[in-house]
C-alpha positions in Angstrom: 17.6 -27.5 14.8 18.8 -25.3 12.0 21.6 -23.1 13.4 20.5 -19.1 12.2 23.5 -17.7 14.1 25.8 -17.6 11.0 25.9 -17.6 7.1 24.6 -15.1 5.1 20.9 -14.1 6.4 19.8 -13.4 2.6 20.1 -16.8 2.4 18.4 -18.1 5.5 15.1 -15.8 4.4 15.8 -17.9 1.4 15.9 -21.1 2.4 12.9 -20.4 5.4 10.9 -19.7 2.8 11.1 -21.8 -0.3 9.0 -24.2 1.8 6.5 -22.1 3.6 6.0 -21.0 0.1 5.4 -24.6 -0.7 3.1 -25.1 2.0 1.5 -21.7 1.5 0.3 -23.4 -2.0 -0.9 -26.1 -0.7 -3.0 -23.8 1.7 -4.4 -21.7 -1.1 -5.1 -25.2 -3.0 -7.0 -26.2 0.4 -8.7 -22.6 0.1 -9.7 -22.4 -3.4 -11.1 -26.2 -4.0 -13.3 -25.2 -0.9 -14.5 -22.1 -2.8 -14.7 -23.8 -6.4 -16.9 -26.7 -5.5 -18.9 -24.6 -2.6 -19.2 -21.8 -5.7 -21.1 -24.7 -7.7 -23.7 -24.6 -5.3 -24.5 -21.0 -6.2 -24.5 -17.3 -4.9 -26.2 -17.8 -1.9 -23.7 -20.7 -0.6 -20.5 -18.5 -1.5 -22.2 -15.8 0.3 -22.5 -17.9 3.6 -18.7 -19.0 3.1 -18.0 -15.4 2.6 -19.4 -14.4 6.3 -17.6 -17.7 7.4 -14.1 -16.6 7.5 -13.9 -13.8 9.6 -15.0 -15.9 12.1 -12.6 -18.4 11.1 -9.9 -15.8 11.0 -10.5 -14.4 14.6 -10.4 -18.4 15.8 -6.5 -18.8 14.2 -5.7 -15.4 15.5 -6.4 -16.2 19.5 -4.7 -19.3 18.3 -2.0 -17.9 16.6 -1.5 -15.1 19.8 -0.1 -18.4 21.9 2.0 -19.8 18.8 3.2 -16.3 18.8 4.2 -16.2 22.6 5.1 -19.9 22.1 7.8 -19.4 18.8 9.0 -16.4 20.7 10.4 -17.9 23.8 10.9 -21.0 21.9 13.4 -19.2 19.2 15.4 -17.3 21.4 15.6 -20.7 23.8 17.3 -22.1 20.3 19.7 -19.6 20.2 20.9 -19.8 23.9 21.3 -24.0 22.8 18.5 -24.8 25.8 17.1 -27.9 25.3 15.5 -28.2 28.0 13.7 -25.1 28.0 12.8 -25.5 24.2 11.2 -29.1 25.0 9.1 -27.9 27.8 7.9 -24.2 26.3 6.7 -26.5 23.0 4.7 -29.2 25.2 3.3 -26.3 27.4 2.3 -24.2 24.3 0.4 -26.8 23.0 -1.5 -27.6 25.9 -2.3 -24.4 26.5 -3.5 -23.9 22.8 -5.6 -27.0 23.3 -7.4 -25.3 26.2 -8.4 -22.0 24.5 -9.3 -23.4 21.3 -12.1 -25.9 23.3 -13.5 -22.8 25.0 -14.0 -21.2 21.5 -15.2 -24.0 20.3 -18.1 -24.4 23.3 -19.0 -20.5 22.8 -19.1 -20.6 19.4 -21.6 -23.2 18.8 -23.8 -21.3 21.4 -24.1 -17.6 19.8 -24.2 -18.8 16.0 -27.4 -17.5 15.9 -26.8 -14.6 17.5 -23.6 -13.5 15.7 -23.9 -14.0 12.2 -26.9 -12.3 11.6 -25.3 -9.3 12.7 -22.7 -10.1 10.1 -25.1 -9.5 7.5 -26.3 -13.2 7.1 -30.1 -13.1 6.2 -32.6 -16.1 6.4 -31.3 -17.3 3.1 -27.8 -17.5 3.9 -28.1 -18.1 8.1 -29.1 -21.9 7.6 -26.2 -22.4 5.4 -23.9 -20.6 7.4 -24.8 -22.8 10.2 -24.0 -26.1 8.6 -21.1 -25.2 7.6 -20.0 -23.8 11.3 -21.2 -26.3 13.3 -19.3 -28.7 12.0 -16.4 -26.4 11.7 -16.6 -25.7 15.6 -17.3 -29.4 16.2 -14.0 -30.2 14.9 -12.0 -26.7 15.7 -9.1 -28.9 18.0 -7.7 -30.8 14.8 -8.4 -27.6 12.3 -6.4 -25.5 14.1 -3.8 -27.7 15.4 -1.7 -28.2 12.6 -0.3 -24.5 12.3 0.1 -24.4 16.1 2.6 -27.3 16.1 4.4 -26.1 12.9 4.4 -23.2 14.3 7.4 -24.6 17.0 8.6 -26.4 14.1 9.3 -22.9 12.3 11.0 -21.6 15.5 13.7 -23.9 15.2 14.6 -23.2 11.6 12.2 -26.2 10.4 9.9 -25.3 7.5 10.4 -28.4 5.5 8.1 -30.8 7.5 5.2 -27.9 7.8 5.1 -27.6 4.2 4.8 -31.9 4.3 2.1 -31.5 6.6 -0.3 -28.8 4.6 0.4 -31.1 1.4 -1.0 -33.9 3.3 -4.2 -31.4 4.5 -4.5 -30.4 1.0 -4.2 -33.6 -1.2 -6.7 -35.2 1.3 -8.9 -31.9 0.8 -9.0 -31.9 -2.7 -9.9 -36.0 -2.8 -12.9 -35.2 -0.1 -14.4 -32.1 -1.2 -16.7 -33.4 -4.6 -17.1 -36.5 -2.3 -19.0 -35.0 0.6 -20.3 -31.9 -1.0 -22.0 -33.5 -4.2 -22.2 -37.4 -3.0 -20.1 -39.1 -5.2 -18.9 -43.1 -4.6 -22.6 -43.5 -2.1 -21.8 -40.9 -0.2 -25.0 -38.8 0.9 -24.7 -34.9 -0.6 -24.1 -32.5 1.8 -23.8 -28.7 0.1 -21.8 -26.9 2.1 -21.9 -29.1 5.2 -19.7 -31.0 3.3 -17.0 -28.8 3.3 -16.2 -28.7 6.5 -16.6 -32.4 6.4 -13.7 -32.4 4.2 -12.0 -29.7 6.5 -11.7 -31.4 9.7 -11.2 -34.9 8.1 -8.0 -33.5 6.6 -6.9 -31.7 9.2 -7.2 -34.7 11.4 -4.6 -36.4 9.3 -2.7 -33.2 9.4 -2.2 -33.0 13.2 -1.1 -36.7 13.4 1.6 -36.0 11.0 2.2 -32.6 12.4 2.5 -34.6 15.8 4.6 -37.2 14.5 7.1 -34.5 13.4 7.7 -32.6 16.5 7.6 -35.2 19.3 9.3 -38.0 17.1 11.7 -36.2 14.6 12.7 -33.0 17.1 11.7 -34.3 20.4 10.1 -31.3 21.7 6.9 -32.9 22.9 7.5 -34.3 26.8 4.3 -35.8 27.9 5.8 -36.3 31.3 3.2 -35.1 34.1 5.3 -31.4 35.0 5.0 -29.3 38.1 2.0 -27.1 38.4 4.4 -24.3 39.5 6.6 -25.5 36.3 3.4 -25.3 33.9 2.4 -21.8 35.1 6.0 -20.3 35.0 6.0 -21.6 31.4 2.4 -20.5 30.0 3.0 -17.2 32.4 6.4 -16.6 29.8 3.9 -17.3 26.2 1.3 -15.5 27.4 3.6 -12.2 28.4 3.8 -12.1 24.4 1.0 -14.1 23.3 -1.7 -12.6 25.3 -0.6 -9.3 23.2 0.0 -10.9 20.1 -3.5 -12.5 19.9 -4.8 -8.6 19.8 -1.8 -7.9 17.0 -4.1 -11.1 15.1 -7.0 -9.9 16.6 -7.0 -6.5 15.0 -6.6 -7.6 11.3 -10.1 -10.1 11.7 -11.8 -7.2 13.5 -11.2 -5.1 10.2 -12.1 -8.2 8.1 -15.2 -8.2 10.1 -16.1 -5.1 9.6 -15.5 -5.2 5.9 -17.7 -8.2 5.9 -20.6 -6.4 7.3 -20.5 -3.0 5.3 -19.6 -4.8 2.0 -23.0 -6.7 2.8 -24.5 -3.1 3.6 -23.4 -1.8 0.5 -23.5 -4.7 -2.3 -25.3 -7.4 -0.8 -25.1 -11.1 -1.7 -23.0 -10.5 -4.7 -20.4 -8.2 -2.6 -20.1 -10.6 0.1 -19.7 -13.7 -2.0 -16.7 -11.6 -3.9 -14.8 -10.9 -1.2 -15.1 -14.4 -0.3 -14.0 -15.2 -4.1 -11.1 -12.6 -3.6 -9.9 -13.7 -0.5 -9.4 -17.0 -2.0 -7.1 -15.4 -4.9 -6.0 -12.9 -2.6 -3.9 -16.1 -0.6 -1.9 -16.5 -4.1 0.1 -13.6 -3.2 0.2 -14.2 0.0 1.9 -17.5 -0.9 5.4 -15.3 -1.1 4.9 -12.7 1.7 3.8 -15.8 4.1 6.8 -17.5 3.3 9.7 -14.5 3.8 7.3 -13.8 6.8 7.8 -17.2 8.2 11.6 -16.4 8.2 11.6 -13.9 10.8 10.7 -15.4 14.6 13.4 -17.8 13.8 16.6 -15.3 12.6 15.6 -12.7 15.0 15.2 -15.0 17.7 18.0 -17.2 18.0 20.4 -14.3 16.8 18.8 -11.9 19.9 19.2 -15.1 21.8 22.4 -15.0 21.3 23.3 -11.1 21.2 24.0 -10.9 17.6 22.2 -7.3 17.4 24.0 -6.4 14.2 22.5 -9.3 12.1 18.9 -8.6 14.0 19.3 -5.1 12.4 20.0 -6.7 8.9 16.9 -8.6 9.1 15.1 -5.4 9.7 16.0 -3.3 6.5 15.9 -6.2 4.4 12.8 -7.1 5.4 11.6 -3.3 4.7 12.9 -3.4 1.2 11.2 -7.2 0.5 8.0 -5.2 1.6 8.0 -2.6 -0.9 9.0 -4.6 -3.4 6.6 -7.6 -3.4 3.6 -5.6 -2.8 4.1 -3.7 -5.8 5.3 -6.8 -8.0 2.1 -8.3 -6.5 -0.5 -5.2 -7.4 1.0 -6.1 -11.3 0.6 -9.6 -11.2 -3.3 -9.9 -10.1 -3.9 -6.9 -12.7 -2.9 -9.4 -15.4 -4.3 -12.6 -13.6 -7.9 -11.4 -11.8 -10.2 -11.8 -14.5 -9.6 -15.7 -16.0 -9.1 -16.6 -12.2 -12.1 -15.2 -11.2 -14.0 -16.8 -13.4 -13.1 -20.1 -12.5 -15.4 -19.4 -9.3 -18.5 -17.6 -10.7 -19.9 -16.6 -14.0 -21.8 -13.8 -12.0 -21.3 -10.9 -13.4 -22.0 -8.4 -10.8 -19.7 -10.7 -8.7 -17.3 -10.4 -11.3 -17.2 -6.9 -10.9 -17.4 -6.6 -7.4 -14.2 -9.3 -7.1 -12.3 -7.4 -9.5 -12.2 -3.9 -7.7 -11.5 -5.9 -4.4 -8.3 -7.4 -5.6 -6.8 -4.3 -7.1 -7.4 -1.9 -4.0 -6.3 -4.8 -1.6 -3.0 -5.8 -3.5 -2.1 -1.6 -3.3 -3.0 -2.1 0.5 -0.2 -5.0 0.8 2.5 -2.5 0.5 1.6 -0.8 3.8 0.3 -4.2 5.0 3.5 -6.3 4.7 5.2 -3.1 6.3 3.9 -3.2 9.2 3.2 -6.8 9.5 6.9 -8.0 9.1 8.0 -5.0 11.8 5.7 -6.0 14.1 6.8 -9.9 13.4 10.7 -8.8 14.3 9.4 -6.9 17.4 7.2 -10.3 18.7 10.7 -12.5 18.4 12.3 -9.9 20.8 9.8 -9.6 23.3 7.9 -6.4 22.5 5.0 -7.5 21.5 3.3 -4.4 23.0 4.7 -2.5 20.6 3.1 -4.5 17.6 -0.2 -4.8 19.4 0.2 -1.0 19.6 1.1 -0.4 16.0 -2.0 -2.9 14.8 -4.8 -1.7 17.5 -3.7 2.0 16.9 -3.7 1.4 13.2 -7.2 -0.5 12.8 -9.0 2.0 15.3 -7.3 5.3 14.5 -6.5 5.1 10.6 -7.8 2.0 8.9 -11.4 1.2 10.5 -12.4 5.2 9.8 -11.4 5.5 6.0 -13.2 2.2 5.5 -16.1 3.5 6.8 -15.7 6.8 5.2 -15.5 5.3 1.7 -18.4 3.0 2.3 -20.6 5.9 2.4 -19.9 6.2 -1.1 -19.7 3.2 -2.9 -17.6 -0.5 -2.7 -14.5 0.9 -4.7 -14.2 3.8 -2.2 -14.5 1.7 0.6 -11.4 -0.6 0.0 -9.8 3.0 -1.4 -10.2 3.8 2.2 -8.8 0.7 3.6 -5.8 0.4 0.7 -5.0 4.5 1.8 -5.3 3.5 5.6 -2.6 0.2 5.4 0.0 2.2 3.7 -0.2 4.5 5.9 0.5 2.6 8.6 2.8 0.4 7.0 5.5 3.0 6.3 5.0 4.9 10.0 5.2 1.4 11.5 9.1 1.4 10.0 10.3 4.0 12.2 8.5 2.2 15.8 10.4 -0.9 14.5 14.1 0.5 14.2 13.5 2.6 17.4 12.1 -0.4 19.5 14.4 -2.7 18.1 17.5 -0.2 19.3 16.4 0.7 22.4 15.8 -3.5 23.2 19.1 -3.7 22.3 20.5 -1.0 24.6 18.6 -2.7 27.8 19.5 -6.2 26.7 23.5 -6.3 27.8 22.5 -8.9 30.0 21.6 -12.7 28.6 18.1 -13.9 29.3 16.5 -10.6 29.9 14.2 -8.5 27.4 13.9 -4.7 27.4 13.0 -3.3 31.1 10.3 -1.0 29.6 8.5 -4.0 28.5 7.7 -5.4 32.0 10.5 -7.3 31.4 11.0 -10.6 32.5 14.2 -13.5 32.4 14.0 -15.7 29.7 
């Protein structure tokens, strides 16, 4: 475990980071040789990605809630030096991630045809988007299990292995793509099917390794049959902040979703298929912000664990300033980069165009995004999570989700005007709920092991 209690926390962000960057290229790489071999198969198959991934995205987020709940208790375990306690809230959290994920497995496979049509998906694109899902929710266990079990590895200061793990995801993912999409070395062609071929044969390597790492290297796996009563007490603690956290993910896919549907409403094909184009750039810079992100459950944690307020506040207004400044650096890099990298995924032009506006309203949207994201990040390590479902739910419902549907009345560009206005906005208010939460945690927290009274608080 990487002790966060001391040293400069400048550097910690620092050295967090540099390899969740890492691995957050090696995720994009994973991301875009899906989207440039799939975008070789035409419109109509980017299109079906496109109305993929918010379903994808609201799969990781219930996921994500429990790693949430699980890196929460796990970090501020770290600080406290409880072994014990770390060991069992890891093996728990997976478990308990195991469980959900196979539930939205079973009911996704059962409303495809049901669900995506109200997406948009027409009888063109339906039969593609089904291949591509039903494999994809076939093997939803060993997709999704990699980032939950980094995800403990993170919460002990551990981003090294995480970033070996999405290299090995990635490598295998670019080696399998050409084979099982176009049928190269006698394998039979499979379109878009073969994507997710590649996808869940990747990620299977990925979670042995991923497993390997945590129950060999940190020994925080304990397959020891435990106690009912010592299983609920455990998933009773992740779910107090992952059951709100998987609305804080929740929120973000709903939007997505939503975008998805009134882009298809307003541009068709050809806006659908750009936004799943410009998603795919969109994760180059999210490459940085994922990284510095990744830095925060861990610092906060183990230095509330072990009632180091000051440096938690430190955190904070650096964290606010990294915001600003990386969302803005960001908005000038893609103005320079869109075009030549668009083009390495369609020669469309009316894609083209659509992709371009996307990625220059979303980048100005980052600003306000990375805000609020990054306060609401500090707030989960601390036990308010209700506080960042607040800020997201409040934000989607009451700012965000009506200026996108304003501007789509108009045209595309106004419509991710809207959205771009609607995330700043939120971003910068959601700076004063973090330094007011975070102080008045502070104030209730004298005493070890417990989290703010006002929070249905609970011992640790």
């Amino acid at each position: 475990m990487k002790d966060l209690r001391q040293g400069s926390i400048k550097n910690h962000i620092v050295s967090l980071a540099i390899p969740t960057v890492g691995g957050g290229l090696a995720f994009t790489l994973f991301n875009l040789t899906d989207t440039y071999f799939v975008g070789k198969l035409g419109t109509q198959a980017l299109a079906a990605m496109g109305f993929t991934f918010p379903i994808i995205l609201i799969s990781s987020a219930v996921s994500m809630g429990i790693t949430t709940g699980t890196m929460s208790v796990l970090s501020r375990a770290a600080g406290r030096q409880d072994k014990k306690k770390m060991k069992r809230i890891a093996t728990d959290g997976l478990f308990l991630s195991i469980v959900l994920v196979l539930f939205f497995s079973i009911l996704g496979l059962s409303t495809m045809d049901q669900l995506f049509p109200l997406l948009g998906a027409d009888q063109f694109t339906l039969p593609l988007v089904k291949d591509y899902m039903s494999v994809w929710y076939a093997g939803i266990l060993v997709v999704l299990m990699p980032p939950m079990s980094d995800s403990a590895m993170r919460a002990i200061g551990d981003t090294m292995r995480p970033f070996i793990v999405m290299l090995v995801c990635a490598g295998l993912n670019v080696i399998l793509d050409p084979i099982m999409i176009f049928g190269w070395f006698g394998f039979p062609a499979m379109g878009i099917q073969g994507a997710a071929v590649a996808t869940v044969i990747s990620r299977f390597f990925g979670m042995l390794t991923t497993l390997y790492f945590l129950g060999f290297h940190h020994k925080l796996i304990d397959l020891s049959r435990p106690k009912l009563s010592q299983l609920m007490t455990s998933w009773k603690e992740i779910l107090q902040i992952g059951l709100p956290g998987m609305g804080v993910m929740l929120f973000p896919q709903l939007l997505r979703t939503v975008l998805t549907a009134l882009a298809a409403s307003v541009g068709g094909a050809a806006a659908v298929a750009a936004i799943a184009v410009g998603s795919r750039i969109e994760g180059f810079v999210n490459i940085a912000i994922q990284g510095i992100g990744s830095s925060i459950v861990p610092i906060v944690g183990q230095n509330w664990g072990a009632g180091l307020y000051d440096r938690v506040d430190t955190v904070r207004r650096l964290l606010n300033r990294y915001a600003i400044a990386i969302g803005l650096g960001s908005l000038a890099v893609i103005y320079v980069v869109a075009r030549p990298l668009t083009s390495l995924f369609t020669q469309d032009p009316e894609v083209v165009a659509y992709v371009l506006i996307y990625l220059r309203w979303i980048l100005i949207g980052f600003v306000g995004m990375n805000l609020y994201n990054w306060n609401g990040q500090a707030l989960n390590a601390v036990g308010k999570t209700m506080w960042t479902l607040a800020i997201n739910a409040g934000g989607t419902v009451m700012v965000m989700m009506p200026l996108l549907f304003v501007g789509s009345k108009i045209s595309f560009t106004w419509m991710l005007a809207g959205l771009a206005l609607g995330q700043v906005l939120v971003g910068f208010f959601s700076i004063g709920i973090g330094r007011k939460q975070l102080m008045e945690a502070e104030s209730c927290n004298h005493t070890e092991g417990f989290v703010c009274c006002k929070e249905g608080l609970s011992e640790n």
